[in-house]
C-alpha positions as CSV (number, residue, x, y, z in Angstrom):
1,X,25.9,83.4,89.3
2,X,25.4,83.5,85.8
3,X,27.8,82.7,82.5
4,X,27.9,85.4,79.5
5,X,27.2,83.1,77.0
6,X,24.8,85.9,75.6
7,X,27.0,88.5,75.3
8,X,28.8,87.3,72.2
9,X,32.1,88.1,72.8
10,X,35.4,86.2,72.9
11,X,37.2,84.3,75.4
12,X,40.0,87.0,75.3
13,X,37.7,90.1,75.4
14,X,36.4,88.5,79.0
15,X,39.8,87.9,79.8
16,X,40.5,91.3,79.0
17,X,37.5,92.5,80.9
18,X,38.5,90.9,84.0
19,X,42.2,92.9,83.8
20,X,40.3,95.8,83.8
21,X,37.3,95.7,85.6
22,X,35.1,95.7,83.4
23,X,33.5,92.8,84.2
24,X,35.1,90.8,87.3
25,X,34.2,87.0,86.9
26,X,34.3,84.7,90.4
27,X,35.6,81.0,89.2
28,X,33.1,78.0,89.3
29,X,34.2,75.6,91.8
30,X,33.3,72.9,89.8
31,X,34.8,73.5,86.4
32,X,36.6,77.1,87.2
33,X,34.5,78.6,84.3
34,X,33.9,82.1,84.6
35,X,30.8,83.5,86.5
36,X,29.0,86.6,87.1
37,X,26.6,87.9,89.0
38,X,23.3,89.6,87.3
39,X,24.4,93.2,88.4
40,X,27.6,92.9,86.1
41,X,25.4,91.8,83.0
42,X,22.8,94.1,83.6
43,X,24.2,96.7,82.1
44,X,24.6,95.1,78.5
45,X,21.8,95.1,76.1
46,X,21.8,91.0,75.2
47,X,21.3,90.7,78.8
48,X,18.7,92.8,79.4
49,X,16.8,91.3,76.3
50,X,17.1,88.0,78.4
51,X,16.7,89.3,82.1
52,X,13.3,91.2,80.7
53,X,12.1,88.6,78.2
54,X,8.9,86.8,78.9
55,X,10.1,83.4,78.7
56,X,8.3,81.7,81.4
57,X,4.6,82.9,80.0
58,X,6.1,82.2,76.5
59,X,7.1,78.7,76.9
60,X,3.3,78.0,77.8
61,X,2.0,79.2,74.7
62,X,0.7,75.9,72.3
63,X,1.4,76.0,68.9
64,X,-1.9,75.8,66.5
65,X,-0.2,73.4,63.8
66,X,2.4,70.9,63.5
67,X,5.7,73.1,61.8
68,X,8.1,70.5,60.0
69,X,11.2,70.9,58.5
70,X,14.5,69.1,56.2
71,X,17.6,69.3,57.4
72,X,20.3,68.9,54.8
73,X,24.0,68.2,55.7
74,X,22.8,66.5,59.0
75,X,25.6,65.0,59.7
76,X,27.8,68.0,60.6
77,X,25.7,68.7,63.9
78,X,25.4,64.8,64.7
79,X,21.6,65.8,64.4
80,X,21.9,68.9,66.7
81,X,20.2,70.8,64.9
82,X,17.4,68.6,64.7
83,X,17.2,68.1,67.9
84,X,17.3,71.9,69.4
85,X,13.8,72.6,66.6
86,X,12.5,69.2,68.2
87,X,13.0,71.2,71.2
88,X,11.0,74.2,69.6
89,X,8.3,72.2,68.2
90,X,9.2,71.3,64.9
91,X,9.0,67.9,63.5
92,X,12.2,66.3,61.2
93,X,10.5,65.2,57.3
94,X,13.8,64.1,56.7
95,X,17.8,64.4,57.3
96,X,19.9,64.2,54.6
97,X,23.6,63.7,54.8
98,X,26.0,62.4,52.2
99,X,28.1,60.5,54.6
100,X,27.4,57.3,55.5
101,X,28.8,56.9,58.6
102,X,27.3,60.2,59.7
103,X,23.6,58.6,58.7
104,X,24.6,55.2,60.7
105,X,25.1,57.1,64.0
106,X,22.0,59.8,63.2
107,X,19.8,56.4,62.6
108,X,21.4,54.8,65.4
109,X,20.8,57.8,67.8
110,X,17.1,58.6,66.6
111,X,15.5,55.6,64.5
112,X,12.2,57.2,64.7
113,X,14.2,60.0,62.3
114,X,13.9,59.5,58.3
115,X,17.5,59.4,57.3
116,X,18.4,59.9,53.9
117,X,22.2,58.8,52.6
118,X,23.8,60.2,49.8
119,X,22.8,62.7,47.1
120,X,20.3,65.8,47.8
121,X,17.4,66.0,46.3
């Protein structure tokens, strides 16, 4: 079972998909979240672009130099963002975030990140 996270559509437009038949979901025993198998998503395009992708031959692929980046207003995400190009092969210069309580728990979280409080550059 799969959830439509790709679709980009609203809670109420599945709901309303489910009323109609348009897509039927079966609840999660675990967290009764809405699931559905591949032959319902099949037939809309963001889930075609991710049934057909090459992912698995993609995610092998090395990258040839180091990509870094700056993330300003840090904070917001608790260093989400950060995290999810970590993920993608990027590598944090620096976080900036004007509030300090924000930085504490970024530093606290990650000290190996370069934190910078207050003022942007």
């Amino acid at each position: 079972m799969l959830k439509p996270q790709r679709l980009s559509v609203s809670k109420e437009t599945l709901r309303r998909w489910g009323n109609n038949g348009t897509l039927v979901p079966q609840r999660s025993p675990d967290n009764n979240y809405r699931e559905y198998h591949r032959s319902q998503l099949e037939k809309f395009e963001q889930a075609q672009l991710l049934f057909n992708s090459d992912w698995d031959n993609e995610v092998t692929i090395k990258q040839y130099k180091e990509y870094r980046l700056i993330e300003l207003f840090a904070g917001a995400g608790a260093g989400g963002l950060a995290l999810g190009m970590e993920e993608a092969g990027f590598k944090s210069v620096f976080l900036n975030e004007l509030d300090k309580h924000a930085c504490n728990t970024l530093r606290k979280n990650r000290p190996e990140w370069n934190v910078i409080e207050g003022g942007y550059c």
